[in-house]
Backbone as ProteinMPNN parsed JSONL, in Angstrom:
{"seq_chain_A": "XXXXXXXXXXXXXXXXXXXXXXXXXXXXXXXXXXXXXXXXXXXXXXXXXXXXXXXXXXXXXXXXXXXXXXXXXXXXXXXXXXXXXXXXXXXXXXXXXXXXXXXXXXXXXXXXXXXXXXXXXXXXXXXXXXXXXXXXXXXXXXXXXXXXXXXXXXXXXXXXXXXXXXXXXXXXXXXXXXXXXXXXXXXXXXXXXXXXXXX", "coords_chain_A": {"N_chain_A": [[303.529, 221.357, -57.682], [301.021, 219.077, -58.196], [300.289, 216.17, -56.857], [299.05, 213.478, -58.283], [298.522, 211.72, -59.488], [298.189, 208.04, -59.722], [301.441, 205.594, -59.68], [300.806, 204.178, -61.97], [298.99, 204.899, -63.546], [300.405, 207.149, -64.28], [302.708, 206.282, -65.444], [300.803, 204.913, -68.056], [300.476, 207.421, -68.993], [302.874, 207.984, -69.932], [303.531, 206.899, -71.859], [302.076, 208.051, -74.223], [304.072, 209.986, -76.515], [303.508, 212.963, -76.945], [302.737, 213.885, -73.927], [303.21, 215.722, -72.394], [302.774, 216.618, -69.193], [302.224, 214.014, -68.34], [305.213, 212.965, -68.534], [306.602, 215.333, -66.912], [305.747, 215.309, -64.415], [306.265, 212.845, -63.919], [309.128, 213.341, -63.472], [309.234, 215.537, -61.707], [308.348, 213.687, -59.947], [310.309, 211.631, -59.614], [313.077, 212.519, -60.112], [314.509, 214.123, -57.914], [314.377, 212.012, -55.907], [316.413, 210.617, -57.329], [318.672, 211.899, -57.439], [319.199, 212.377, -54.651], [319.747, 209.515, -54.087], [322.31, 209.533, -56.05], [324.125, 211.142, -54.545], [324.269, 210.012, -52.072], [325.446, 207.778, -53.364], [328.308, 209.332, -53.316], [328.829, 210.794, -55.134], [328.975, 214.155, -56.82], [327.228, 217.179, -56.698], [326.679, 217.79, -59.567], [327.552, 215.334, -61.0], [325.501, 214.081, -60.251], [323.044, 215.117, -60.688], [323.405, 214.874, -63.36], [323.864, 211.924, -63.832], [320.936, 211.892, -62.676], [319.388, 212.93, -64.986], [319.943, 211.45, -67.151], [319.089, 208.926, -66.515], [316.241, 209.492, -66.055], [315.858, 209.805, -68.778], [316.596, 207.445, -70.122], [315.145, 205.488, -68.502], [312.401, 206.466, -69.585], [313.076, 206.377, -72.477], [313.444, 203.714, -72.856], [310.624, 202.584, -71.448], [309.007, 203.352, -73.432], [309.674, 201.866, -75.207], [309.307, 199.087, -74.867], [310.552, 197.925, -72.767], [310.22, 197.77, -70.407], [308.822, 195.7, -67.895], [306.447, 195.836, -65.535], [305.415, 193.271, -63.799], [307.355, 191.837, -63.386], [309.154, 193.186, -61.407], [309.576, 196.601, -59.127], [309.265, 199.48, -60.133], [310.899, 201.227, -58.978], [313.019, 199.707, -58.393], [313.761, 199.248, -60.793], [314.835, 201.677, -62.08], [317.274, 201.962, -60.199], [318.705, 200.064, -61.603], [319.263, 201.446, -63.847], [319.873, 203.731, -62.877], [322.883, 202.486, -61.758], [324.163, 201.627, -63.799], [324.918, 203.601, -64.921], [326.089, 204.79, -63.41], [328.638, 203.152, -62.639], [329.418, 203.501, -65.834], [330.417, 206.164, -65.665], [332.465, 206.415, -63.737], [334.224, 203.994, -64.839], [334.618, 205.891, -66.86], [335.763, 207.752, -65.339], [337.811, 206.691, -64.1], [339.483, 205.532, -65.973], [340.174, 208.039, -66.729], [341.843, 209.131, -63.821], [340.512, 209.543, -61.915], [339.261, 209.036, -59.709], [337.391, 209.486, -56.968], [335.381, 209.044, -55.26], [333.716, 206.54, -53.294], [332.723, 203.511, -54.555], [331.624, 201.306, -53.851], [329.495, 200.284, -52.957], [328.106, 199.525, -55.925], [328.998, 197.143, -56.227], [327.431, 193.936, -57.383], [326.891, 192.024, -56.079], [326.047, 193.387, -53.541], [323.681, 194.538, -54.01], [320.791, 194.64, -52.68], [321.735, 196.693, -50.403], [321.374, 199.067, -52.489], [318.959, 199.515, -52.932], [318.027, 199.51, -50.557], [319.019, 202.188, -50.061], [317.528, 203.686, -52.192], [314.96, 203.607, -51.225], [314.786, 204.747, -49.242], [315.662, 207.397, -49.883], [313.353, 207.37, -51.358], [311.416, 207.613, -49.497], [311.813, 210.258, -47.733], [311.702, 211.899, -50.253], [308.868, 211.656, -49.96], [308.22, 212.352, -48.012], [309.093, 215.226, -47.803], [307.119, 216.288, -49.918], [305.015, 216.169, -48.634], [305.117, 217.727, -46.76], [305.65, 220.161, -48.245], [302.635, 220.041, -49.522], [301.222, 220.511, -46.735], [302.043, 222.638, -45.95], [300.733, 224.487, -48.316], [297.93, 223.573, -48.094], [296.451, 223.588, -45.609], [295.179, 224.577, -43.015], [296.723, 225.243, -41.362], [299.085, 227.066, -39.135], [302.027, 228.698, -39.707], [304.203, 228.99, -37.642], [303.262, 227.028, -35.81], [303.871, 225.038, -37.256], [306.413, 224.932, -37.555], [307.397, 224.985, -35.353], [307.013, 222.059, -35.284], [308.676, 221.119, -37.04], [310.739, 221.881, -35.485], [310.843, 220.266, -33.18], [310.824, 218.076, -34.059], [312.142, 217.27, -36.627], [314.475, 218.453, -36.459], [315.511, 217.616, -33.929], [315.497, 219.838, -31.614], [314.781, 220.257, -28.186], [311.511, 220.583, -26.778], [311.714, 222.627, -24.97], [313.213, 224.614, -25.987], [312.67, 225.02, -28.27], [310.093, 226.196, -27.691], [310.742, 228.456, -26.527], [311.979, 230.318, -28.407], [310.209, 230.177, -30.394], [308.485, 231.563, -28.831], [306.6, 230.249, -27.635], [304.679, 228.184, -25.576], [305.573, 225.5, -23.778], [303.312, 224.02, -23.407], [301.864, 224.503, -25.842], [303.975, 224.038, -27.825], [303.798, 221.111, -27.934], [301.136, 221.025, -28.113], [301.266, 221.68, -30.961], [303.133, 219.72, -31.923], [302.214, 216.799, -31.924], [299.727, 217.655, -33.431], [300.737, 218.95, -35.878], [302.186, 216.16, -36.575], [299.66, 214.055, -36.736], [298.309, 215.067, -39.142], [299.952, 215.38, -40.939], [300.697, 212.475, -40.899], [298.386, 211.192, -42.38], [298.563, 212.91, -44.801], [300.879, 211.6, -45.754], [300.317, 209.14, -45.489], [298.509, 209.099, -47.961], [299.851, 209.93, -50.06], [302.131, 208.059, -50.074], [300.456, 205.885, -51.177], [299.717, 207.061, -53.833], [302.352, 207.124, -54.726], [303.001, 204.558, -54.782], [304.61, 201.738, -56.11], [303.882, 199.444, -57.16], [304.682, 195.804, -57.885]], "CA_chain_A": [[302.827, 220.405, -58.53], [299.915, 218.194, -57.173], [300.691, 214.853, -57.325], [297.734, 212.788, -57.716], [298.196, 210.238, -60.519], [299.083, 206.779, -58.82], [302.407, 205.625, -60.483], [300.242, 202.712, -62.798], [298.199, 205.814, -64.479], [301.413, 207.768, -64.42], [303.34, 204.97, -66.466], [299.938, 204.798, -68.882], [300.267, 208.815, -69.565], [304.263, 208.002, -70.581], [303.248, 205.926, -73.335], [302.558, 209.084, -75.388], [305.296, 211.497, -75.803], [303.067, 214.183, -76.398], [301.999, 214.029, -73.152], [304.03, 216.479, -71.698], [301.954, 217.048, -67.96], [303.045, 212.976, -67.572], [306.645, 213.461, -68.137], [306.677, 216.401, -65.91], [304.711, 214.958, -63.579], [307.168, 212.052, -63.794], [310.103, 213.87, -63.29], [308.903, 215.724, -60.429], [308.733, 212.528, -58.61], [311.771, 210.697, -59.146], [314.518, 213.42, -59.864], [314.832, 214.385, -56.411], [314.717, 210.626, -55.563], [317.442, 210.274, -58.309], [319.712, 212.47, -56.728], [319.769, 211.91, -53.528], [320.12, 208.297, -54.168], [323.629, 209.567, -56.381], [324.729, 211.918, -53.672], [324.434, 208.975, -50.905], [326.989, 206.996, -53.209], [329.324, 209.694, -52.873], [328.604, 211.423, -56.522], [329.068, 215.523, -56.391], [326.08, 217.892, -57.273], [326.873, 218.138, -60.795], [327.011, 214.456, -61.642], [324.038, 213.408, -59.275], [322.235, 215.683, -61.963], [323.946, 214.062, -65.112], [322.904, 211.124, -63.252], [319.216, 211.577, -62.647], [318.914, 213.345, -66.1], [320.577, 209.88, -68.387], [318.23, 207.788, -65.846], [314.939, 209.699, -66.574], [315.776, 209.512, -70.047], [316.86, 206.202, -70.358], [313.991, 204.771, -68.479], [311.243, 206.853, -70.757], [312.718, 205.569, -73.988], [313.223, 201.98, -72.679], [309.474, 201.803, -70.917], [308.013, 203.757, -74.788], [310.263, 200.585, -76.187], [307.756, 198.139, -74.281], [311.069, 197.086, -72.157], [310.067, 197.781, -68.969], [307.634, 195.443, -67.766], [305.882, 195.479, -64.043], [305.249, 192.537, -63.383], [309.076, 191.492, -62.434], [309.86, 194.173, -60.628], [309.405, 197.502, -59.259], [309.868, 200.434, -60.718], [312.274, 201.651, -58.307], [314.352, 198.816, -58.641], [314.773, 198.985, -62.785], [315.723, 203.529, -62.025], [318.161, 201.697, -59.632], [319.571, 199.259, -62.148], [319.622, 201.763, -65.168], [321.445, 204.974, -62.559], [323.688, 202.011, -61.324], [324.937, 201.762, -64.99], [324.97, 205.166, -65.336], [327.298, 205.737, -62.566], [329.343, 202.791, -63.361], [329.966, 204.137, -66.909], [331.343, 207.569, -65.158], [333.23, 205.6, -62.336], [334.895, 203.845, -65.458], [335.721, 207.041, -67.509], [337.199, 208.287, -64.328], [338.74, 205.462, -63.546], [340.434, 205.68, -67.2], [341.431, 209.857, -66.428], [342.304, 209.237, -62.62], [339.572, 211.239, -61.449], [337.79, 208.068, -58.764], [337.501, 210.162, -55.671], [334.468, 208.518, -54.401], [333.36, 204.801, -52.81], [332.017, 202.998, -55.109], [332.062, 199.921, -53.62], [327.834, 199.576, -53.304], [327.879, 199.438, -57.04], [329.165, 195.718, -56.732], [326.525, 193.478, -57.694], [326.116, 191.338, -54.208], [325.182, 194.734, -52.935], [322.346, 194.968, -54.592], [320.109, 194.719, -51.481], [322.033, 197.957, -50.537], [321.444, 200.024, -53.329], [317.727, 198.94, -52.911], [317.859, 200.369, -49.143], [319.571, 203.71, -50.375], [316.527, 204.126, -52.933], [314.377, 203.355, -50.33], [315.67, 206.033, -47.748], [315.377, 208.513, -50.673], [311.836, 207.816, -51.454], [310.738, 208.247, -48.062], [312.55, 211.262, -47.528], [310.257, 212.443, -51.294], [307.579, 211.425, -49.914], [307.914, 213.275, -46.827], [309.249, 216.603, -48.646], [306.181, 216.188, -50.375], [304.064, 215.561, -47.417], [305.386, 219.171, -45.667], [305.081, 221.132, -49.118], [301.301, 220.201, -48.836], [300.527, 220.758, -45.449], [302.359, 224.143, -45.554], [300.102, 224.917, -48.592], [296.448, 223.295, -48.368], [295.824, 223.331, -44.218], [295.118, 226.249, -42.511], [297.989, 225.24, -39.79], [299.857, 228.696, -39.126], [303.473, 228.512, -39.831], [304.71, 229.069, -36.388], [302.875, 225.82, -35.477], [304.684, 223.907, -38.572], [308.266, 225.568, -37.423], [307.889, 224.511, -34.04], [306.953, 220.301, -35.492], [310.014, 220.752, -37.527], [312.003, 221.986, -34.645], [311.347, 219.159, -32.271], [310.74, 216.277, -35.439], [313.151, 216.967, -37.643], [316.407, 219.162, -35.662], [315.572, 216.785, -32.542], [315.588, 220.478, -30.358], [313.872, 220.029, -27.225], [310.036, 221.238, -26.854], [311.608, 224.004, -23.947], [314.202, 225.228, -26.461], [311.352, 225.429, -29.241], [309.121, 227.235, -27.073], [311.736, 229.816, -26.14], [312.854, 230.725, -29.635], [309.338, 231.006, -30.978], [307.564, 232.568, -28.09], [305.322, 229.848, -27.175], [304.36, 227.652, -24.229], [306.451, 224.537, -24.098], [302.342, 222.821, -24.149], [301.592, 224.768, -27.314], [304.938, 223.655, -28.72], [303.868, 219.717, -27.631], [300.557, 220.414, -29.232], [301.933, 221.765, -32.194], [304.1, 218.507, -32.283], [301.102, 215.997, -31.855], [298.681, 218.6, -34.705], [300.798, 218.66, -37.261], [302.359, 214.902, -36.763], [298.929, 213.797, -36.653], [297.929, 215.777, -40.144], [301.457, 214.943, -41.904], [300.476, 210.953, -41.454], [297.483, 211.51, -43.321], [299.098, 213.316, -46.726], [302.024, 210.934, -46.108], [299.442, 207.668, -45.94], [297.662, 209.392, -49.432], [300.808, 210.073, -50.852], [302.481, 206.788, -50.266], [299.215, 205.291, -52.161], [299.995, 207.212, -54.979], [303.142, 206.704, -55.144], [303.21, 202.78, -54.57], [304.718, 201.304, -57.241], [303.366, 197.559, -57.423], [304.963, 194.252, -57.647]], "C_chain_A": [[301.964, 219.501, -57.666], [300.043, 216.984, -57.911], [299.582, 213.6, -56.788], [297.398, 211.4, -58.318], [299.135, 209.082, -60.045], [299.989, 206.581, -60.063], [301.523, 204.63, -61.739], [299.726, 204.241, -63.652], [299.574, 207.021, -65.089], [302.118, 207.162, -65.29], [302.16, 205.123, -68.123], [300.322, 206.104, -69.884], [302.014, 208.772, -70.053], [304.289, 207.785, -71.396], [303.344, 207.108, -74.6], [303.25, 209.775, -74.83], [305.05, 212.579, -76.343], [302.339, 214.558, -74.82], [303.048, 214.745, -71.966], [303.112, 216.505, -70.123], [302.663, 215.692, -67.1], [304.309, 213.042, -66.933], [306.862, 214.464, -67.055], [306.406, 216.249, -64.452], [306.257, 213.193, -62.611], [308.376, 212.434, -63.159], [310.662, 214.528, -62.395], [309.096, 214.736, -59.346], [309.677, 211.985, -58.552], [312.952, 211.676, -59.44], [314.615, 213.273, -58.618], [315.499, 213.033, -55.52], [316.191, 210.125, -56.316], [319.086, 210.573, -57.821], [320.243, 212.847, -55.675], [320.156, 210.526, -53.139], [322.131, 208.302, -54.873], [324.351, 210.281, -55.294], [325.196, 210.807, -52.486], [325.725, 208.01, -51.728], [328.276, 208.054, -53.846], [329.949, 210.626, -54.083], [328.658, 213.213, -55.793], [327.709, 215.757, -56.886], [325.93, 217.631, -58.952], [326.418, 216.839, -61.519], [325.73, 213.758, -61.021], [323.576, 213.894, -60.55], [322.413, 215.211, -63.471], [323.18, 212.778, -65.083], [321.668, 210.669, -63.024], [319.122, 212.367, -64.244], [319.121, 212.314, -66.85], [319.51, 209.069, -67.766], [317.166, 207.906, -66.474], [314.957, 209.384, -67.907], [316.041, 208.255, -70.587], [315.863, 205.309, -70.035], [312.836, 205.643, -69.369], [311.373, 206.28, -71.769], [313.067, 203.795, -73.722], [311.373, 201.496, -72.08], [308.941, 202.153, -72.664], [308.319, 202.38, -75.582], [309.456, 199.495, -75.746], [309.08, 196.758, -73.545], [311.229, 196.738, -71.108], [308.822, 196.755, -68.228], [307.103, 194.546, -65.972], [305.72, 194.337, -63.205], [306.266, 191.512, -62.28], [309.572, 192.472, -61.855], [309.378, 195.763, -60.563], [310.044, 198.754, -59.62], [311.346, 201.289, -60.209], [313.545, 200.828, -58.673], [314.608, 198.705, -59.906], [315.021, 200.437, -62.47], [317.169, 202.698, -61.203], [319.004, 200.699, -60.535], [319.623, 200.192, -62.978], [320.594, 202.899, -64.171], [322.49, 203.489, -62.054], [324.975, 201.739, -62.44], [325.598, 202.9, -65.435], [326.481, 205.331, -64.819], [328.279, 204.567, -62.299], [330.305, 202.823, -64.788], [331.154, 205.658, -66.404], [332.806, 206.649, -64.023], [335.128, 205.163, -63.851], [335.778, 204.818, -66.799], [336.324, 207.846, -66.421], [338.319, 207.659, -64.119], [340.485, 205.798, -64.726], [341.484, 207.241, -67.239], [342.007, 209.877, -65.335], [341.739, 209.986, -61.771], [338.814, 210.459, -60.228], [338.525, 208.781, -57.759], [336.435, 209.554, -54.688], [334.301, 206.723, -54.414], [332.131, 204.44, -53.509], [331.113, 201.452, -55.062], [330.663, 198.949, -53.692], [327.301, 199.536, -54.549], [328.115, 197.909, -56.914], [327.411, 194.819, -56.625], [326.045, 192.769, -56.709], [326.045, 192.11, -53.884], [324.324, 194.999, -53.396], [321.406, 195.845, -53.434], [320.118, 196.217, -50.923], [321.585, 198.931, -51.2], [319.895, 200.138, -53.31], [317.76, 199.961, -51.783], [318.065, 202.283, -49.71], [318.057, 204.248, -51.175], [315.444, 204.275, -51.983], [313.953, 204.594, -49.835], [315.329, 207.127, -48.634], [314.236, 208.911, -50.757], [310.912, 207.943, -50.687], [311.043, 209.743, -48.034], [311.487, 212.156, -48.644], [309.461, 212.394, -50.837], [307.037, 212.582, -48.738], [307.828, 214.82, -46.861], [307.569, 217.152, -49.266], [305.02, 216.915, -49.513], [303.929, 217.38, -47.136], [305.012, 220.579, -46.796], [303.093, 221.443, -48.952], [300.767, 220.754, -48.066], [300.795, 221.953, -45.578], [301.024, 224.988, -46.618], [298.563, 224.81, -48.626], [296.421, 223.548, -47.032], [295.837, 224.626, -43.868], [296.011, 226.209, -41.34], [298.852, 226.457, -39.834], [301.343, 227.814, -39.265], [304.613, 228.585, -39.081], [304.219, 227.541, -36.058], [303.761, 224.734, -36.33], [306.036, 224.065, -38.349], [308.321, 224.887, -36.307], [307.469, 222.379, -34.215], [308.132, 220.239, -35.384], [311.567, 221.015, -36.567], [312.6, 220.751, -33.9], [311.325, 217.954, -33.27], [311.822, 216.034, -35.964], [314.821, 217.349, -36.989], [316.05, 218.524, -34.315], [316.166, 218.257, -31.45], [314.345, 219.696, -29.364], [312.742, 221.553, -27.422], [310.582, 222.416, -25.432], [312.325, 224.79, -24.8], [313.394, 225.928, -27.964], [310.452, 226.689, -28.766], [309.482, 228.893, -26.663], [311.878, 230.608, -27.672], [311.627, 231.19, -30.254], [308.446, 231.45, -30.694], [306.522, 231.96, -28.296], [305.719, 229.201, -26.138], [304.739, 226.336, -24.648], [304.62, 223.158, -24.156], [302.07, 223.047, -25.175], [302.785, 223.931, -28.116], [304.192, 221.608, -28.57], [302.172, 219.603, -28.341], [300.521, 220.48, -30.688], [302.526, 220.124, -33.041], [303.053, 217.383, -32.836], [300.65, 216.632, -33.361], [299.526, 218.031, -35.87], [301.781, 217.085, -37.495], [301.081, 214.263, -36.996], [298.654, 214.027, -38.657], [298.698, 215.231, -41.476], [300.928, 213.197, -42.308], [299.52, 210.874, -42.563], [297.965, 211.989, -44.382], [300.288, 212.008, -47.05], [301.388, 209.856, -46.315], [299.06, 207.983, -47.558], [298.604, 208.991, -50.281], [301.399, 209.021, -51.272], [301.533, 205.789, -51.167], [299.976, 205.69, -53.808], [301.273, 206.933, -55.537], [303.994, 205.23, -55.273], [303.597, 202.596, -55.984], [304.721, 199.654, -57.858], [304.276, 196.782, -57.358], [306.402, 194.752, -57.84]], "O_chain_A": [[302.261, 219.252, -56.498], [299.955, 216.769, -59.12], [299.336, 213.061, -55.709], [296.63, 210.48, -58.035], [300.364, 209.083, -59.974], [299.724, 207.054, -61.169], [302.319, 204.595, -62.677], [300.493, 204.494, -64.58], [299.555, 207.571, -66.19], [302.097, 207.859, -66.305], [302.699, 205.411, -69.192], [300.457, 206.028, -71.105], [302.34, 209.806, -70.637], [305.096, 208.364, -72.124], [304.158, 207.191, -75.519], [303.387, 210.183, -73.677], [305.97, 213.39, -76.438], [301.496, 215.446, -74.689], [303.478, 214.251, -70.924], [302.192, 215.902, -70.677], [303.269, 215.726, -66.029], [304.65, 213.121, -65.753], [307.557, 213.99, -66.156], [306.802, 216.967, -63.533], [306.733, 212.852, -61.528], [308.679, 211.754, -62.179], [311.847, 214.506, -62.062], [309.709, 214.817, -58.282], [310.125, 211.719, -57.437], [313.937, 211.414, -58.75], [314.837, 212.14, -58.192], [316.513, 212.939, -54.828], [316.932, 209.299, -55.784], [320.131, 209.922, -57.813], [321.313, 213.435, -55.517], [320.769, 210.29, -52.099], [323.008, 207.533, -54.48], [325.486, 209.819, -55.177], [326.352, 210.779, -52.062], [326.705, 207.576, -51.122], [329.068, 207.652, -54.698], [331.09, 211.086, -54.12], [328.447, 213.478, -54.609], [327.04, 214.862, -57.404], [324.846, 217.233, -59.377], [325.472, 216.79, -62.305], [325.135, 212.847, -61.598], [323.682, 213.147, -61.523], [321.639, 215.238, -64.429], [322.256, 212.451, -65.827], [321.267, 209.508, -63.094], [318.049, 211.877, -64.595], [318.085, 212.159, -67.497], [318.903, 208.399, -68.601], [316.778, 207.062, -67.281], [314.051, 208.649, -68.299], [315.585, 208.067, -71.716], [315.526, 204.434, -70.832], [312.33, 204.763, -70.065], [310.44, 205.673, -72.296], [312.845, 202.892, -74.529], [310.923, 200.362, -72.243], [308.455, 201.172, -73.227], [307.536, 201.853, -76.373], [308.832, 198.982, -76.674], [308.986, 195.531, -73.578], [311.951, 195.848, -70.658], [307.763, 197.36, -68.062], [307.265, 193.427, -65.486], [305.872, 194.415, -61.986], [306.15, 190.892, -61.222], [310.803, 192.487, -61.887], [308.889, 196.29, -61.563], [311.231, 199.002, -59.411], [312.341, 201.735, -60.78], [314.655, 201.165, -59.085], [315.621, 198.104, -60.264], [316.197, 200.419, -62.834], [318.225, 202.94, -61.786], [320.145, 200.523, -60.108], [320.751, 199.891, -63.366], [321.783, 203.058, -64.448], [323.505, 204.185, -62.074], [326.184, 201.658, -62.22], [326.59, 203.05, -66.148], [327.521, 205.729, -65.344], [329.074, 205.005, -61.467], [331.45, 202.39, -64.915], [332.293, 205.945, -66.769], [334.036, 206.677, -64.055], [336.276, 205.606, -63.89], [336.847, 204.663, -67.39], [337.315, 208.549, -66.617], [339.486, 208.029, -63.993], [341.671, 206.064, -64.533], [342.649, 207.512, -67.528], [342.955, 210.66, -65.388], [342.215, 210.857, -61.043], [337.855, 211.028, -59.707], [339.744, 208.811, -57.588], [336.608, 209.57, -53.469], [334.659, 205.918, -55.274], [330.971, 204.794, -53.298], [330.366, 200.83, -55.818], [330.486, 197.795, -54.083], [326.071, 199.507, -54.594], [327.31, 197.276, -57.598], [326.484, 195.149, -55.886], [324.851, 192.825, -56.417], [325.402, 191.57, -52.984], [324.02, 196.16, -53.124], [321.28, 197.059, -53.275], [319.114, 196.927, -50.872], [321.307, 199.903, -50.499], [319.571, 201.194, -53.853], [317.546, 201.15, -52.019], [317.287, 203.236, -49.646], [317.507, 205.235, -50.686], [314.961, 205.406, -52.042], [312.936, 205.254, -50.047], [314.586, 207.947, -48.095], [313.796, 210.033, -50.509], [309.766, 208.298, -50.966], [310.113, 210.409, -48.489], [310.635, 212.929, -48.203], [308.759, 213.34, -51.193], [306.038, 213.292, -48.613], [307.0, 215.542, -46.306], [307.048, 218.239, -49.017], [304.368, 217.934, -49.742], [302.928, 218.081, -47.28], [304.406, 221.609, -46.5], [302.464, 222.416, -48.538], [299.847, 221.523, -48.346], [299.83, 222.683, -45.35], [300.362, 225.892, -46.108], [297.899, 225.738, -49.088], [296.121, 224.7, -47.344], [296.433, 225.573, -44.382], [296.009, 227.071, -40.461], [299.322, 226.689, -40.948], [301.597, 226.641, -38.99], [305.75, 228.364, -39.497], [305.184, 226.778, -36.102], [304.212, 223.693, -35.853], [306.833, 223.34, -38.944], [309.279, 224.129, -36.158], [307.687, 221.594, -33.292], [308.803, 219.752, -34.474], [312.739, 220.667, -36.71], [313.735, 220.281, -33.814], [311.936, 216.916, -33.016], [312.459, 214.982, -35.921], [315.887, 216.737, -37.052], [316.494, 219.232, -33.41], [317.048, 218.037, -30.62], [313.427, 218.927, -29.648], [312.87, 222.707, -27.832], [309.651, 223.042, -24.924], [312.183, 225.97, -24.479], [313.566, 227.027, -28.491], [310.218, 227.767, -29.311], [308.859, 229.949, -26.556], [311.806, 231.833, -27.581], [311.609, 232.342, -30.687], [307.551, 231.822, -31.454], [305.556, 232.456, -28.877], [306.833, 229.386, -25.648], [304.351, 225.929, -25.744], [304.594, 222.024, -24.633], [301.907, 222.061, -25.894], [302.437, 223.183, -29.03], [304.368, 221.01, -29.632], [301.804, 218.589, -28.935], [299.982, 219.694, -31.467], [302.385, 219.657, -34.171], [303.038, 217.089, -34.032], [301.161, 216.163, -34.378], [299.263, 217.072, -36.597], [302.099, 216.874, -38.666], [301.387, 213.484, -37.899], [298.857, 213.048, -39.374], [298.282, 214.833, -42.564], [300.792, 212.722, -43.436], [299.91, 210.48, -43.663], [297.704, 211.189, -45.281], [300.549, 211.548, -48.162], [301.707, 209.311, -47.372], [299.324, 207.103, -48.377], [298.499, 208.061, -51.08], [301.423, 208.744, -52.471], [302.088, 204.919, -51.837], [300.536, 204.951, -54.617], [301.373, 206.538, -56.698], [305.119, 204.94, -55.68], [303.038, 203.176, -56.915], [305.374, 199.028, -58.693], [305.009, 197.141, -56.436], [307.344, 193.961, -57.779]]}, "name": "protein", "num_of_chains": 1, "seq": "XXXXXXXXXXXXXXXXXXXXXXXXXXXXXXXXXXXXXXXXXXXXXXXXXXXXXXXXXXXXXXXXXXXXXXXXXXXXXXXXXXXXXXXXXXXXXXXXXXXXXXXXXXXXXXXXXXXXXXXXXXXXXXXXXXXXXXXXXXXXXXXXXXXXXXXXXXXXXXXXXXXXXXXXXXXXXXXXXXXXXXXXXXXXXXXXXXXXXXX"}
């Protein structure tokens, strides 16, 4: 999906709910964010997904209700107060069957700040996912060049242990590193634009 509509025009196209392309569009961007934000507090696969599915839906028919409103806050931070309910409500029907297996403990309300960071951390992490889908499909960077970033960027190998494995020259691997770090800031600067979500 090409993600091009800043979140303010993105919000506009929610308003109607024939506007299926928004939603979609919507959904694309913050699931992922949704559920790695439930996974970090300690949620399984299953309800992360219960989780970001009650959220999305809960914030669509509360912003169509005209209760969401920008000015006090960003969007991140009302998905983070409506999954915090979410997964308070589950916490407390576990609680009630005997089922609390996980630390819940950054649900308390002076943790806020916390739960803020965690969202944070997520939507970098989107943004960056993002970032690498791109590059792999619009640039003409070969895919050996993009394997050997992610070797030394992301799995912190060393640029001799890179170079060995994919049969290059430990300077190709270092300009590999530079190229597509260089390239990545750029979709990740765009991206971050679009996905700013104001005040």
């Amino acid at each position: 999906m090409d993600l091009t509509r800043t979140t303010t025009a993105l919000l506009v196209g929610l308003h109607d709910s024939a506007n299926e392309p928004a939603w979609e569009e919507f959904d694309h961007r913050y699931r992922p964010i949704l559920l790695g934000f439930a996974r970090n507090l300690g949620l399984s696969d299953e309800d992360s997904a219960d989780i970001a599915q009650e959220t999305l839906v809960r914030f669509v028919q509360d912003y169509r209700e005209g209760k969401y409103d920008r000015s006090k806050g960003r969007l991140g931070a009302w998905l983070v107060g409506i999954a915090r309910y979410r997964i308070l409500d589950l916490r407390r029907h576990r609680a009630n069957h005997y089922e609390v297996n996980a630390d819940f403990d950054l649900l308390d309300p002076v943790k806020s700040d916390q739960l803020q960071a965690v969202w944070d951390g997520e939507h970098r992490k989107a943004i960056l996912r993002e970032a690498m889908k791109e590059l792999r499909s619009t640039s003409r960077t070969d895919e050996r060049t993009i394997r050997a970033f992610e070797l030394v960027a992301a799995h912190g190998r060393s640029p001799q242990q890179v170079a060995e494995e994919l049969g290059m020259s430990v300077h190709d691997v270092y300009l590999a590193k530079s190229r597509v770090s260089q390239k990545l800031r750029e979709i990740v600067d765009r991206l971050e634009k679009v996905f700013a979500e104001g005040a």
